[in-house]
C-alpha positions as CSV (number, residue, x, y, z in Angstrom):
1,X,-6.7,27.9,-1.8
2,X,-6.8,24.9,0.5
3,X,-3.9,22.7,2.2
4,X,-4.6,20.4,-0.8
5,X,-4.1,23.0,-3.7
6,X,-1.3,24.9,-1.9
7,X,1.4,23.0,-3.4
8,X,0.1,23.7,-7.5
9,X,-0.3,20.2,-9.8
10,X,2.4,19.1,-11.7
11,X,2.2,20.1,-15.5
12,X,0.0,17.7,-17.6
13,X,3.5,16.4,-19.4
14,X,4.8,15.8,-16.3
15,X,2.4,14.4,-14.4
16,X,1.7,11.5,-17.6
17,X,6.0,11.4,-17.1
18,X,5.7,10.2,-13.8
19,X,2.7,7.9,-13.4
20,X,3.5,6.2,-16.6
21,X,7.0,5.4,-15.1
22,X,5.3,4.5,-12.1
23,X,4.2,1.5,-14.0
24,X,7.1,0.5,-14.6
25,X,8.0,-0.5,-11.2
26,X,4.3,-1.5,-10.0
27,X,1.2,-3.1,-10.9
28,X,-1.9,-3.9,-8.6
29,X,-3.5,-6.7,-7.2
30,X,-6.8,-6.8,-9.9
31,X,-4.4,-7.0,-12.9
32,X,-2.1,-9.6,-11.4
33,X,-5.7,-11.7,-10.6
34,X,-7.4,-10.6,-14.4
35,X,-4.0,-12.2,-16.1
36,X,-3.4,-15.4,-13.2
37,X,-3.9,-18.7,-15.2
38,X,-4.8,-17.7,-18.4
39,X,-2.3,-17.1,-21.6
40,X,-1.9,-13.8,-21.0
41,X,0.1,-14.9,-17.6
42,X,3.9,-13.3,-18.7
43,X,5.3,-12.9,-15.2
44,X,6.1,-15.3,-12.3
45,X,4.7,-14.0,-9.0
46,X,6.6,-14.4,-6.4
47,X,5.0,-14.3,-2.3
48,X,8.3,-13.1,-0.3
49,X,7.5,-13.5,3.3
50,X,8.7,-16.9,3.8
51,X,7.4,-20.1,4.4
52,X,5.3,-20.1,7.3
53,X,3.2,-17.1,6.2
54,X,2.9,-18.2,2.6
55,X,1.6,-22.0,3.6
56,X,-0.4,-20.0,6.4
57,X,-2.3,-18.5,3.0
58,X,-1.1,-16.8,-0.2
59,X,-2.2,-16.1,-3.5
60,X,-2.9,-19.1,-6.2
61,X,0.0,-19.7,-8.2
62,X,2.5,-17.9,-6.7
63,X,6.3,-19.3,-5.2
64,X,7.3,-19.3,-1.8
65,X,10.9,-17.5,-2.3
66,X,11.6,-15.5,0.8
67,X,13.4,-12.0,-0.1
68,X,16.5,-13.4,1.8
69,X,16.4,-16.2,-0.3
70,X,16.6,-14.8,-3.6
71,X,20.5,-15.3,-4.8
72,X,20.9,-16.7,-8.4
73,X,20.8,-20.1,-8.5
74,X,16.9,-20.3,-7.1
75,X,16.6,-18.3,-11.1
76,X,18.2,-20.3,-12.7
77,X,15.2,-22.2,-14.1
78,X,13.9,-19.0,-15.5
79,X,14.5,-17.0,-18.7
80,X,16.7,-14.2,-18.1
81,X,13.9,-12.0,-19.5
82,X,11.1,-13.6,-17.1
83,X,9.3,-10.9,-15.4
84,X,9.0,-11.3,-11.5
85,X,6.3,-9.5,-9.9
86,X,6.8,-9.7,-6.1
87,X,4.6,-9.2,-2.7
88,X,4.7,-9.1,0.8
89,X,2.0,-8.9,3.8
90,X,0.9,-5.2,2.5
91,X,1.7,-1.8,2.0
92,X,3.2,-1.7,5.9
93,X,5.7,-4.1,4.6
94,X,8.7,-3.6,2.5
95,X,10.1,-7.1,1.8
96,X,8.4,-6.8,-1.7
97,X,10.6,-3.7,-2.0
98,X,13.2,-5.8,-0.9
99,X,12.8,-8.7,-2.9
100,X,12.7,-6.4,-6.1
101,X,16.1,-5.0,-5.1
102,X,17.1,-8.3,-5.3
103,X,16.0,-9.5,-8.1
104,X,17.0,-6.0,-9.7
105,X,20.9,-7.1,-8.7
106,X,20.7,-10.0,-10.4
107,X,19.7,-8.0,-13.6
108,X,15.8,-9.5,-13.4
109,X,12.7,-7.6,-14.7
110,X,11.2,-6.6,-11.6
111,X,7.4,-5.4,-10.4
112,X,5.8,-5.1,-6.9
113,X,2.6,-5.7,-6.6
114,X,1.4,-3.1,-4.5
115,X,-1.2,-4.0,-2.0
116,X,0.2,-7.3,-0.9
117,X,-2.2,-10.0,1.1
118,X,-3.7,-6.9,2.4
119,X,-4.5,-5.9,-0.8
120,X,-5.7,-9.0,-2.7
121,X,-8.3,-9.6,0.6
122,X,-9.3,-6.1,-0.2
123,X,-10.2,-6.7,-3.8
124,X,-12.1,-10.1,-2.5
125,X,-9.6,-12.9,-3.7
126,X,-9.0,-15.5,-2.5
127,X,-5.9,-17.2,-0.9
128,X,-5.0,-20.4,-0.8
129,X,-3.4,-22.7,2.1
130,X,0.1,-24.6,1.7
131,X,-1.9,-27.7,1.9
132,X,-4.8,-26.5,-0.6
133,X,-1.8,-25.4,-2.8
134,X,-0.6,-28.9,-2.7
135,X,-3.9,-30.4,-3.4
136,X,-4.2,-28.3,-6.4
């Protein structure tokens, strides 16, 4: 038995419990990019860092909303059943955590998108500048 195997597996039916409700609360950076402009795009992704570091470089097609900035008038324009999909600088960042608590206040359908910047580079997307945004 090693260090790995000490602690047993959880049951088949729970282990397909819990990473199917993991889903529910995340997706990843290549299914955010498979869906992104096409007409299966059903969620509004939303870069939370703030300004600076989202014209610095973020993903195409996502909204510069801050996590402190998230209150309910900057929704308003939305469907109440729009699904937000939110990330920060990476997985040594919480504001996407904290941007979903947000949104989860104000009764939103809420993902992270685990992985972040860090994430998407990984994969080998591309960002996109505030002023190649603006071009766009």
């Amino acid at each position: 038995m090693s260090i790995v195997t000490e602690v047993p597996a959880a049951a088949s039916a729970d282990a397909l419990a819990h990473f199917e409700s993991s889903l529910r609360f995340e997706t990843d950076c290549w299914d955010v990019h498979s869906v992104m402009n096409t007409p299966d795009q059903d969620f509004v992704l939303l870069d939370v860092r703030g300004t600076e570091k989202y014209n610095a470089g973020h993903i195409p097609g996502a909204i510069d909303l801050a996590h402190r900035k998230i209150i309910a008038g900057k929704l308003a324009a939305y469907p109440a059943e729009t699904v937000f999909i939110t990330y920060c600088a990476g997985p040594h960042c919480n504001g996407a955590a904290r941007a979903a608590i947000r949104l989860a206040k104000l009764g939103r359908p809420v993902k992270i998108m685990t992985g972040g910047i860090t994430g998407w580079l990984d994969e080998g997307f591309e960002l996109v500048s505030g002023a190649e945004a603006a071009a766009a």
